[in-house]
C-alpha positions in Angstrom: -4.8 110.7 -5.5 -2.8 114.1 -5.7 -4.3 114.8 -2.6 -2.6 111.7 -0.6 0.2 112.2 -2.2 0.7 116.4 -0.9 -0.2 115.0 2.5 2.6 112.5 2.5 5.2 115.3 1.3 3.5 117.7 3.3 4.5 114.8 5.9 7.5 114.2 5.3 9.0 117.5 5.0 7.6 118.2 8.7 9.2 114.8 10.2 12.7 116.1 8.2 12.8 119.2 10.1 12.2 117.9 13.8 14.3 115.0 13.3 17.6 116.6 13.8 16.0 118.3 16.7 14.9 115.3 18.2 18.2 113.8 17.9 20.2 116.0 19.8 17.5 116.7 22.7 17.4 112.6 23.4 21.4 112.8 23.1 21.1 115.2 25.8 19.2 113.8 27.7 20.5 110.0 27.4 24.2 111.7 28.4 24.8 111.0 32.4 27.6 113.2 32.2 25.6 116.5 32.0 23.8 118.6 34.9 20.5 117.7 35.9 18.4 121.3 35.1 20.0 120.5 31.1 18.7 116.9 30.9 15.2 118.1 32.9 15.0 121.0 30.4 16.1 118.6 27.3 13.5 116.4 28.5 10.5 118.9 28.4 11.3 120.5 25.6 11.6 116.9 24.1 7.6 116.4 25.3 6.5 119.5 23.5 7.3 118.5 20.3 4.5 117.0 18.5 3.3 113.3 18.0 2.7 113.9 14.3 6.4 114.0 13.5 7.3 110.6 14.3 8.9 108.2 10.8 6.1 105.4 11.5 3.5 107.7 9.6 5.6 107.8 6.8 4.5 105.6 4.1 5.6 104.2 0.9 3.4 104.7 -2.1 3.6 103.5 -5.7 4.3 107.0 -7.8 1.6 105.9 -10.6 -1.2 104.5 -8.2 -0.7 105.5 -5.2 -0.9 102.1 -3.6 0.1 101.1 -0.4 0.1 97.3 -0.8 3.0 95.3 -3.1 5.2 98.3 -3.3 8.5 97.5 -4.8 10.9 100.1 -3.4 13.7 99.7 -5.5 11.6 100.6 -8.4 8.9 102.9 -6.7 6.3 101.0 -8.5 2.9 98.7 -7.2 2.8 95.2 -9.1 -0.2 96.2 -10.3 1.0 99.4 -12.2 3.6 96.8 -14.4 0.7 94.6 -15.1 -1.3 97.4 -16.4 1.7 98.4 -18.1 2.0 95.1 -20.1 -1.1 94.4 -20.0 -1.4 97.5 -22.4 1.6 96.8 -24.7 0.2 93.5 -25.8 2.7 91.3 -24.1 0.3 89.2 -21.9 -0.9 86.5 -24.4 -4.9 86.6 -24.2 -5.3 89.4 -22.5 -7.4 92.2 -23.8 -8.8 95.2 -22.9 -12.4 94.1 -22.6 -11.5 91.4 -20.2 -9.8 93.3 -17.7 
């Protein structure tokens, strides 16, 4: 679990730091009013930064679990980290531990 979790920070840090970069070279380059050769060069330098750094690998895990599925991002918590957490105070009616 530690290990998914360094790879998302790990991640995330990386997309952070190209993302400004990114920004400005497709300003550039989206901006008619510019030369050609700065666009062109905007462009290619735009290609060589990598795939990896793009936000849709970016993914939203539970802090406790992390689990992928029924996140709840306000809280940063799965659904199934509150049950367990009930579950363990006693506040489910007929739940015990041996059944679960």
């Amino acid at each position: 679990m530690k290990k998914l979790l360094e790879k998302d920070k790990k991640v995330r840090k990386q997309i952070k730091n190209l993302e400004k970069k990114k920004f400005i070279l497709k300003i550039i380059l989206n901006n008619e009013n510019l030369p050609y050769l700065l666009r062109f060069n905007a462009s290619n330098r735009l290609n060589t930064i990598p795939k990896n750094a793009s936000k849709t690998l970016i993914s939203n895990r539970c802090i406790a679990t992390v689990n992928k599925k029924k996140f709840g991002k306000l809280t940063h918590h799965s659904r199934i980290f509150f049950f367990l957490k009930l579950a363990r105070n006693k506040k489910i009616h007929g739940l015990a531990p041996a059944s679960w």
